[in-house]
N, C-alpha and C positions, 0 to 999 in steps of 0.2 A: 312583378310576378315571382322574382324569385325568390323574396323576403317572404309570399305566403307559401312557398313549395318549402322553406327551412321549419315552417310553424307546421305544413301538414307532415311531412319525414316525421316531425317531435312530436306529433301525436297517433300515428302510426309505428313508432319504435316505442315511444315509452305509454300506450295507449293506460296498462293498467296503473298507470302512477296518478295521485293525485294533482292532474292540469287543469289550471284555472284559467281564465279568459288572460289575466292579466300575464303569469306564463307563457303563454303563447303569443298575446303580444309583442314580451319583450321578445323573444324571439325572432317574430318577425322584424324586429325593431320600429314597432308603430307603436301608436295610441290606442287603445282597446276598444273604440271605439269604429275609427277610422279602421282598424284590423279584424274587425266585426264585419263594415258594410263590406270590403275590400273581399274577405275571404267570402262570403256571400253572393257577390259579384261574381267570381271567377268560379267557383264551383258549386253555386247552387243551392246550395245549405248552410248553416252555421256551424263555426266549427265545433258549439256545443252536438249539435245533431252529430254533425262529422265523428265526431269521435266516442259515442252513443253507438253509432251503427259500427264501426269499428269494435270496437266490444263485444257485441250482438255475433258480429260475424267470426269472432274468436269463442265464443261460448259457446255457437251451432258447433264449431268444429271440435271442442273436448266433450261437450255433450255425445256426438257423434263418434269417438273413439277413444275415448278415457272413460278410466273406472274410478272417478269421484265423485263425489255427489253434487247436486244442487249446488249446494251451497259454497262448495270449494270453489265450485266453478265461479260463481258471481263471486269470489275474492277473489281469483286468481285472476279474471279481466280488470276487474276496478271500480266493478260496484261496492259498495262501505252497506248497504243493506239488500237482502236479499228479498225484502217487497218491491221496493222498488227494481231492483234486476226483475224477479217475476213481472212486474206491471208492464216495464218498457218491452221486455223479450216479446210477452202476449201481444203490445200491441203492434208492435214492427210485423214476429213472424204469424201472427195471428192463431195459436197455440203457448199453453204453460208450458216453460221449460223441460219439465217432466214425461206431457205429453209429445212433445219433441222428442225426446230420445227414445221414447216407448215409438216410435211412428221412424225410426232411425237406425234402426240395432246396428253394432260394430260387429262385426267378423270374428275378431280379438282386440276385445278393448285395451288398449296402454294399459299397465297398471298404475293405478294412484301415486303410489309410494314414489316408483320411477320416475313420470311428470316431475311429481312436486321437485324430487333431487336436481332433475336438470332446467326447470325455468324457474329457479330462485336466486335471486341474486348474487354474483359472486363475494366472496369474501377475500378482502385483497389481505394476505397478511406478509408482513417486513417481514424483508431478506434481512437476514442476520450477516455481518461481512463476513466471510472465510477466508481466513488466510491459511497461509500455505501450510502442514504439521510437519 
């Protein structure tokens, strides 16, 4: 069990990253097969689903108080197209993305700009050595 709690953590902290079955695998340290039924077993769903609805639930919530569009939003969870984000959001929350935040108003939305600067990747850059002047 605790080889799928390492795969579900990694698909809940890096949800918007491109995770393939076989990622999550090795992760768990199985077979993608065997880490298929296994994760299935224990919670229910696939960790394709799993981490679908993960998404889903990070996009109601910048939908819900960010000032970005559609579209930012389905990149910034980890959909690569934004039909398909539309098609899966409809059929989970049973409403367009769009109609969702129209049926959701924010109080004060986050601004765009802001979001985007703090959940972007860090960029590590080299310490220069300083010695002493």
């Amino acid at each position: 069990m605790v080889h799928l709690r390492r795969a579900k953590d990694l698909m809940d902290r890096e949800y918007a990253s491109a995770l393939g079955i076989d990622d999550l695998a090795r992760s768990a340290g199985c077979s993608r097969y065997h880490f298929v039924r296994s994760f299935r077993a224990a919670y229910g769903e696939t960790p394709g689903r799993y981490l679908t609805m993960r998404r889903i639930e990070r996009a109601k919530d910048l939908l819900r108080s960010a000032n970005l569009t559609v579209t930012e939003i389905c990149m910034l969870v980890g959909f690569s197209s934004l039909g398909s984000f539309s098609s899966r959001f409809t059929a989970v929350v049973g409403m367009p993305p769009s109609q969702y935040r129209a049926a959701h108003p924010a109080a004060a939305p986050i601004p765009g700009c802001f979001l985007m600067t703090w959940t972007r990747p860090a960029i590590l850059e080299k310490a220069s050595p300083a010695g002493p002047d």
